[in-house]
ZALO-566257 format. One line per field, with one value per atom (N, C-alpha, C): residue in three letters; chain; atom name; z, y, x. Coordinates in nm, 2 decimals, decimal comma, padded with zeros to 4 digits. Layout:
N
res	(ALA; ...);
chain	(A; ...);
atom	(CA; ...);
Z	(Z; ...);
Y	(Y; ...);
X	(X; ...);
end
This chain:
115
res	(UNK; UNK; UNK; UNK; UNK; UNK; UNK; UNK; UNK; UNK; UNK; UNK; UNK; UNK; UNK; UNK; UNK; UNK; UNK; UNK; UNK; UNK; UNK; UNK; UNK; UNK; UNK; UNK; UNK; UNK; UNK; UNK; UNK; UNK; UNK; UNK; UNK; UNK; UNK; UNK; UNK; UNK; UNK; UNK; UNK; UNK; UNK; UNK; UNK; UNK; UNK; UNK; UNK; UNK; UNK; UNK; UNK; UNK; UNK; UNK; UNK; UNK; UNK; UNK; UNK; UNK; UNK; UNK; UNK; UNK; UNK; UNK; UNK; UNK; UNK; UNK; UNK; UNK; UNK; UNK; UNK; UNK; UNK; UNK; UNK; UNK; UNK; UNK; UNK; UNK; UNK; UNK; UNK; UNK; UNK; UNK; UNK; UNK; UNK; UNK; UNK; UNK; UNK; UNK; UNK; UNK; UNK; UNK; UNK; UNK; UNK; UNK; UNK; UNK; UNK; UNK; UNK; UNK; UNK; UNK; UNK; UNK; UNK; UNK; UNK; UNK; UNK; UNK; UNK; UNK; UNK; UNK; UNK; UNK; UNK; UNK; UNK; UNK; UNK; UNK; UNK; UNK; UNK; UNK; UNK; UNK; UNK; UNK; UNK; UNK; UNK; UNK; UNK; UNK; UNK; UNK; UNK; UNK; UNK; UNK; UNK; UNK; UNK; UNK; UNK; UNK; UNK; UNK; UNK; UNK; UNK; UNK; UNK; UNK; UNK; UNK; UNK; UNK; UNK; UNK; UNK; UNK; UNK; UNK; UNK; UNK; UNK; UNK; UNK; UNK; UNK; UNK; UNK; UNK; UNK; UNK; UNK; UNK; UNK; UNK; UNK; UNK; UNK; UNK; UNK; UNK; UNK; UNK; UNK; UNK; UNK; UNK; UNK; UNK; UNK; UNK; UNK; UNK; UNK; UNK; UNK; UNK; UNK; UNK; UNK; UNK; UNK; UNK; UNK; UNK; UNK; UNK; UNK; UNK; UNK; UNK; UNK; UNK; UNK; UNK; UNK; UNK; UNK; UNK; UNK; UNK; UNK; UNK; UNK; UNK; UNK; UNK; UNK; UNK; UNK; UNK; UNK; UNK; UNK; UNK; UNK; UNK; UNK; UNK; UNK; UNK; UNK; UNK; UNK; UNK; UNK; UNK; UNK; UNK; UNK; UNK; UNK; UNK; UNK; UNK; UNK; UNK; UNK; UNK; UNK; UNK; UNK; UNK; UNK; UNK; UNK; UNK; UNK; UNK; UNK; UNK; UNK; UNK; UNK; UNK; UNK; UNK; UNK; UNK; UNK; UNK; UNK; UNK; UNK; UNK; UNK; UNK; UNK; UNK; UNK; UNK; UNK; UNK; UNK; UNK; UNK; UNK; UNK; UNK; UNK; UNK; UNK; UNK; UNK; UNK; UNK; UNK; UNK; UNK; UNK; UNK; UNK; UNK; UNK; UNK; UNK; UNK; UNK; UNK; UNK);
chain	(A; A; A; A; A; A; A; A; A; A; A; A; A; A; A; A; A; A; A; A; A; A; A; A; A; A; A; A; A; A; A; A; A; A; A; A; A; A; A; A; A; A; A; A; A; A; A; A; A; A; A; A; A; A; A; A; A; A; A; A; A; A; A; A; A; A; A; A; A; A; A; A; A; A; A; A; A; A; A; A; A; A; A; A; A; A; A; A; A; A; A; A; A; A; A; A; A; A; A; A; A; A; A; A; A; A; A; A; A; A; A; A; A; A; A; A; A; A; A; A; A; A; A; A; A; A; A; A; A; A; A; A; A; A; A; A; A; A; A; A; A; A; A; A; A; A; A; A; A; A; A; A; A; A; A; A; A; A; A; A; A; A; A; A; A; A; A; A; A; A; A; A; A; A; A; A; A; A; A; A; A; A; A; A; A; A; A; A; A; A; A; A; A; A; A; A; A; A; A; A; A; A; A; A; A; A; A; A; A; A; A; A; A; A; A; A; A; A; A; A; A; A; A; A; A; A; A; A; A; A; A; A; A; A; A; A; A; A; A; A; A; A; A; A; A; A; A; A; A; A; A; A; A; A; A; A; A; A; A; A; A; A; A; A; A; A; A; A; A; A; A; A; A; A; A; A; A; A; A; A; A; A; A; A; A; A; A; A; A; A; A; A; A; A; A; A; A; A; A; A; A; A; A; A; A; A; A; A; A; A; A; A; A; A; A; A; A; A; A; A; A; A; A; A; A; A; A; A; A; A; A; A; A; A; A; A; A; A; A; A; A; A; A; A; A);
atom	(N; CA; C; N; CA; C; N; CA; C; N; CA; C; N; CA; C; N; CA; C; N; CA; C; N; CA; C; N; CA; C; N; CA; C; N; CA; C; N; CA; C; N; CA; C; N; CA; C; N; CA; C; N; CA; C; N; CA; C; N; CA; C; N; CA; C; N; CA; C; N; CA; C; N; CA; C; N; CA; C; N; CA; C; N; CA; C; N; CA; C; N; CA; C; N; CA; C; N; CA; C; N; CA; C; N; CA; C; N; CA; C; N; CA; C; N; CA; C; N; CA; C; N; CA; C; N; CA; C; N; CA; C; N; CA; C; N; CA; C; N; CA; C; N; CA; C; N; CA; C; N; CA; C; N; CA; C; N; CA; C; N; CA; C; N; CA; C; N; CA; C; N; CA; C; N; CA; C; N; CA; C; N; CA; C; N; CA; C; N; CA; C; N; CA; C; N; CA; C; N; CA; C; N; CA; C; N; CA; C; N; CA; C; N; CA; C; N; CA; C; N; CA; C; N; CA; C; N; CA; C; N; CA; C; N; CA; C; N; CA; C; N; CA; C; N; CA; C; N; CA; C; N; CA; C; N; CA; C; N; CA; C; N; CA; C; N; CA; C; N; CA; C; N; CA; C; N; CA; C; N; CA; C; N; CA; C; N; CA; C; N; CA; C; N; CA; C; N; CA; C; N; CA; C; N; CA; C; N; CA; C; N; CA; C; N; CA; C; N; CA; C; N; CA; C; N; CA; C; N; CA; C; N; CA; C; N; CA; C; N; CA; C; N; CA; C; N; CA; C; N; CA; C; N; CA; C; N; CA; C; N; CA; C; N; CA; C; N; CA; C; N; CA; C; N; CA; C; N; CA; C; N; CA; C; N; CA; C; N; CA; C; N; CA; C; N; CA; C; N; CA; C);
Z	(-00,56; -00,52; -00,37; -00,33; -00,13; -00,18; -00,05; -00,03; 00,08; 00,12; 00,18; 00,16; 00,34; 00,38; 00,48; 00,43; 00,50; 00,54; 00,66; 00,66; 00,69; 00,68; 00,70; 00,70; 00,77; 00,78; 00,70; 00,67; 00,59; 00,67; 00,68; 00,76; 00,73; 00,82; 00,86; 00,79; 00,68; 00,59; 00,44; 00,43; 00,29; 00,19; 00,17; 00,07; 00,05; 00,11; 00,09; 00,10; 00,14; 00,08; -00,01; -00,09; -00,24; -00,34; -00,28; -00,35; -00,36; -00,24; -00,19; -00,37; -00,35; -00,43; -00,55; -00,62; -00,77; -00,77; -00,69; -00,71; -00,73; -00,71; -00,77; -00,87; -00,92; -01,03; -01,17; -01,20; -01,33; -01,45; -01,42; -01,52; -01,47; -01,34; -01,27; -01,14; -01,09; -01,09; -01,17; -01,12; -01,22; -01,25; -01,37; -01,45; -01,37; -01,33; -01,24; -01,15; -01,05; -00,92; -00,97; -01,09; -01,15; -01,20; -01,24; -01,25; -01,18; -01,06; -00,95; -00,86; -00,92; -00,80; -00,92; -01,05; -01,13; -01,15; -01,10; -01,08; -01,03; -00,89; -00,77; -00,75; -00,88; -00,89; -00,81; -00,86; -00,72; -00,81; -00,83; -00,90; -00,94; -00,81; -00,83; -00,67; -00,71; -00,59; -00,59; -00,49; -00,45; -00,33; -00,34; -00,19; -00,20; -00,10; -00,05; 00,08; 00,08; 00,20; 00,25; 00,39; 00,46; 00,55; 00,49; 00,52; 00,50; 00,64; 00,65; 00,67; 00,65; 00,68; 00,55; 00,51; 00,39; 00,40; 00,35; 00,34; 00,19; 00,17; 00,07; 00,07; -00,10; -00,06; -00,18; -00,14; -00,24; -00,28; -00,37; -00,42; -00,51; -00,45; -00,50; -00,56; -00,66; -00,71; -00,67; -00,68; -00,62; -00,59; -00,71; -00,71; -00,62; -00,51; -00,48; -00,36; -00,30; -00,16; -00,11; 00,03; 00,08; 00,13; 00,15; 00,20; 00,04; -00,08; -00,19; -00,24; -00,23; -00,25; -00,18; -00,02; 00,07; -00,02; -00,01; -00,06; -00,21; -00,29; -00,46; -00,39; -00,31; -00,30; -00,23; -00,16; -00,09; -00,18; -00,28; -00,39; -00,50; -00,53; -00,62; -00,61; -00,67; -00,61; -00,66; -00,74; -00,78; -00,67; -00,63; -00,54; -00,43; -00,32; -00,25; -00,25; -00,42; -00,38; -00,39; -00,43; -00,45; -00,29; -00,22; -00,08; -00,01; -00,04; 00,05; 00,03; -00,09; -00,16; -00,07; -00,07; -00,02; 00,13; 00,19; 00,31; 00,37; 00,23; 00,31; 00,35; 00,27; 00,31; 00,40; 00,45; 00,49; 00,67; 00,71; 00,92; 00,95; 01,03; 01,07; 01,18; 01,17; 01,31; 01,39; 01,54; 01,62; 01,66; 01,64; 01,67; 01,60; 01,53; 01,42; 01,53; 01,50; 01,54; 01,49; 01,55; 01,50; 01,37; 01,29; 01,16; 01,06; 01,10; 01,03; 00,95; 00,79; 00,75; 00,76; 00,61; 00,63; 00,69; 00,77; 00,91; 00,86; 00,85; 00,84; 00,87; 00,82; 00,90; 00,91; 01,00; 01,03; 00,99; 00,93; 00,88; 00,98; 01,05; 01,15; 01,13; 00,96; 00,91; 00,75; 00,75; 00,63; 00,56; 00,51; 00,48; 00,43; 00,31; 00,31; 00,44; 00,51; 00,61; 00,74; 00,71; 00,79; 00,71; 00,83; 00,74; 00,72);
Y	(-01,80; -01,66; -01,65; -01,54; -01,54; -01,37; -01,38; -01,24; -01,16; -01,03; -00,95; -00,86; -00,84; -00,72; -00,63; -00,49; -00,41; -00,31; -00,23; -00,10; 00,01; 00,12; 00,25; 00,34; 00,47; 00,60; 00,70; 00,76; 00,91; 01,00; 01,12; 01,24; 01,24; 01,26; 01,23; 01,41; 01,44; 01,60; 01,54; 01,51; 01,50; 01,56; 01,71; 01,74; 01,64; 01,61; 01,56; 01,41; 01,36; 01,19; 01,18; 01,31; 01,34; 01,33; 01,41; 01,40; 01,31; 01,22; 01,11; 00,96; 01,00; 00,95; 00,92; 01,07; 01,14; 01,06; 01,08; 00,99; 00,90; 00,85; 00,68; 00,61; 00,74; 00,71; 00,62; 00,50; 00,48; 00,61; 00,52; 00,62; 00,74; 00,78; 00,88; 00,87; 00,71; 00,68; 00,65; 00,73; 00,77; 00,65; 00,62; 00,49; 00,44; 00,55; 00,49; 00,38; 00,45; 00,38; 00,23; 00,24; 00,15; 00,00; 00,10; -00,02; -00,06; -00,02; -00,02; -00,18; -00,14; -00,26; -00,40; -00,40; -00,51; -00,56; -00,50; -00,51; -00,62; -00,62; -00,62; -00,77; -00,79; -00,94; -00,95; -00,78; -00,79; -00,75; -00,91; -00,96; -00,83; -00,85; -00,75; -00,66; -00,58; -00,48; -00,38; -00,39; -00,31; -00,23; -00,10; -00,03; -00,04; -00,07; -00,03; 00,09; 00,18; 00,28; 00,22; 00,28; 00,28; 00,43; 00,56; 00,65; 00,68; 00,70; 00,75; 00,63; 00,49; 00,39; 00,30; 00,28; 00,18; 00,05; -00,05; -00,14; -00,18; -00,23; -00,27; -00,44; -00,48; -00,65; -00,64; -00,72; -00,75; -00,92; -00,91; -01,09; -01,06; -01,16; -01,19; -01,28; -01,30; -01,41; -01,44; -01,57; -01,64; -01,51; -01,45; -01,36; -01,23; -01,24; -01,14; -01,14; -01,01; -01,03; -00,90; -00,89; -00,75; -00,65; -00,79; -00,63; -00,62; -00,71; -00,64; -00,54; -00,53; -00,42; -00,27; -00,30; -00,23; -00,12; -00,20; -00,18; -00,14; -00,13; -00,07; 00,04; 00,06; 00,15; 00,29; 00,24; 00,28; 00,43; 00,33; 00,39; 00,47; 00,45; 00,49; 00,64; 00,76; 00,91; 00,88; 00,82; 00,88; 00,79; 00,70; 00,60; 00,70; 00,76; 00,82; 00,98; 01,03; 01,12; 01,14; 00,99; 00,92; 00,91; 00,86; 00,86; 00,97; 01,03; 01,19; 01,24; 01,26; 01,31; 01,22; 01,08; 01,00; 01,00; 01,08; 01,09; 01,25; 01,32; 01,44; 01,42; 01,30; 01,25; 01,12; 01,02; 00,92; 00,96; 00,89; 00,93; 00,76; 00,73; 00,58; 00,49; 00,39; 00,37; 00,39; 00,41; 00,47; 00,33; 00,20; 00,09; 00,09; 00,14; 00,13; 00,14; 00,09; 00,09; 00,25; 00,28; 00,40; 00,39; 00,49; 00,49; 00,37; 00,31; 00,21; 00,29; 00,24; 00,32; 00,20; 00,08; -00,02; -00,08; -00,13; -00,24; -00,30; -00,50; -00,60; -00,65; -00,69; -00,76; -00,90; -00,96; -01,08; -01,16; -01,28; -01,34; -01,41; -01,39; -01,45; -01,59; -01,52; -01,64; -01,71; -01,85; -01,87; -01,98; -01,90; -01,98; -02,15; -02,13; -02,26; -02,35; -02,30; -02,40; -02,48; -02,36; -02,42; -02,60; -02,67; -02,83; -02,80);
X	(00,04; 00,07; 00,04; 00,07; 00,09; 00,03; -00,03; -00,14; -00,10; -00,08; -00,06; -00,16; -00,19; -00,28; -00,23; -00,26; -00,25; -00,32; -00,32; -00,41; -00,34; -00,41; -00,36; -00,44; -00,41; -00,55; -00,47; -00,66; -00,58; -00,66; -00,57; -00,60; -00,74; -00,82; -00,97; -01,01; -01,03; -01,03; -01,07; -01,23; -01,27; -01,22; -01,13; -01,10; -00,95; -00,90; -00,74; -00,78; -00,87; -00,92; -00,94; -01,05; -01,07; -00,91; -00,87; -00,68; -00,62; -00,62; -00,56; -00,58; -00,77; -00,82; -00,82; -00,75; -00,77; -00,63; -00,52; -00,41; -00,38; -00,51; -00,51; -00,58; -00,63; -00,74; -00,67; -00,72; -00,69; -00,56; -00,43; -00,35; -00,32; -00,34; -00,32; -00,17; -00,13; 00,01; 00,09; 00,21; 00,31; 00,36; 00,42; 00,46; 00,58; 00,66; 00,80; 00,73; 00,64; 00,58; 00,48; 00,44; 00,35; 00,48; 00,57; 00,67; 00,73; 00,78; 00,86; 00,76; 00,65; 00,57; 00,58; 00,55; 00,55; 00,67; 00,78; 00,96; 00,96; 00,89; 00,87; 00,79; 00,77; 00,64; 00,52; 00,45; 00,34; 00,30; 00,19; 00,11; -00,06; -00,06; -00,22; -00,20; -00,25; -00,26; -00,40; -00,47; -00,58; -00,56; -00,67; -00,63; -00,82; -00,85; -01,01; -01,02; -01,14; -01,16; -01,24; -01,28; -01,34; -01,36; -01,41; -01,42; -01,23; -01,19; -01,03; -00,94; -00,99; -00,89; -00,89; -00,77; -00,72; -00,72; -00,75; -00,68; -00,64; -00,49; -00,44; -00,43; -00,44; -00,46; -00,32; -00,26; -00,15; -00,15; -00,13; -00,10; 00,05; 00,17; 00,25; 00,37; 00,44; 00,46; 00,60; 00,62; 00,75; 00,92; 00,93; 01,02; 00,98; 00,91; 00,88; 00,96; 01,02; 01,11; 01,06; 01,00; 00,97; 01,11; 01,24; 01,35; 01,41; 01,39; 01,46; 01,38; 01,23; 01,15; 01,18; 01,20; 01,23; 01,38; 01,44; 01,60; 01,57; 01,49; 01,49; 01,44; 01,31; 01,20; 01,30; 01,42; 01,51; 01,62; 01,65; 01,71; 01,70; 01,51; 01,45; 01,40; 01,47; 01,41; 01,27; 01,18; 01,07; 01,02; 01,07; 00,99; 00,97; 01,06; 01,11; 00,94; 01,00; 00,88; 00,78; 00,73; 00,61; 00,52; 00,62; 00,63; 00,59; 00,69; 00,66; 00,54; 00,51; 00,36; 00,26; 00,26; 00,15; 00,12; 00,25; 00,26; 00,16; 00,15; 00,09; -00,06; -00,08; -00,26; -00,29; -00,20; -00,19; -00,10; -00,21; -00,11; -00,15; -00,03; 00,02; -00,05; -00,15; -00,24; -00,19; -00,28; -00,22; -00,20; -00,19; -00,06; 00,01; 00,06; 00,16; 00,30; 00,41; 00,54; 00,57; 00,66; 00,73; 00,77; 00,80; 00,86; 00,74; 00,63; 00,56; 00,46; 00,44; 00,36; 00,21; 00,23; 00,12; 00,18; 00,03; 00,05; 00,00; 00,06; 00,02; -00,10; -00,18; -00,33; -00,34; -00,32; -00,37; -00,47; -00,47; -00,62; -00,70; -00,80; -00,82; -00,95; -01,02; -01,09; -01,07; -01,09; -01,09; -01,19; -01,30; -01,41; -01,35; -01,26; -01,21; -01,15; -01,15; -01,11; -01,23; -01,29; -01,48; -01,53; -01,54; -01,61; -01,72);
end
């Protein structure tokens, strides 16, 4: 499997992190969005905080393609206002590219690789 990392902030306002949160609570994403990612061959997915910054870890399996993801998530209205919704609690690092929501993270260590 191949692993992807990402980060992201949420509007720095404990009540709307709390929300942010409740949204993600076990059985609390909508089935469309839960299926849309297992479509998708994305194997396991976590989001971890850090006060107002995310990071997401993705592990994914051979059939996985990020522009055919890109291009269903494109198509899909519940994807779409799954999005919008996630957007009223989520603001884009301030290196983020325009239009960028998760920014990639770079691995810069790998215990297996130390002799």
């Amino acid at each position: 499997m191949t692993r992807f990392c990402f980060a992201l902030d949420l509007h720095d306002d404990p009540v709307s992190i709390a929300r942010y949160k409740r949204w993600h609570a076990p059985g609390q994403v909508p089935a469309p969005i839960v299926r849309s990612l297992r479509e998708a061959d994305i194997r396991t997915m976590e989001i971890w905080q850090a006060h107002d910054r995310l990071f997401m870890i993705m592990e994914v399996g051979e059939g996985f393609s990020p522009d055919a993801k890109a291009a269903a998530d494109a198509a899909s209205e519940d994807v779409q206002a799954w999005e919008r919704l996630m957007w009223e609690f989520q603001k884009p690092l301030p290196q983020a590219a325009p239009g960028e929501k998760w920014v990639a993270l770079t691995r810069i260590f790998d215990l297996g690789e130390q002799s």
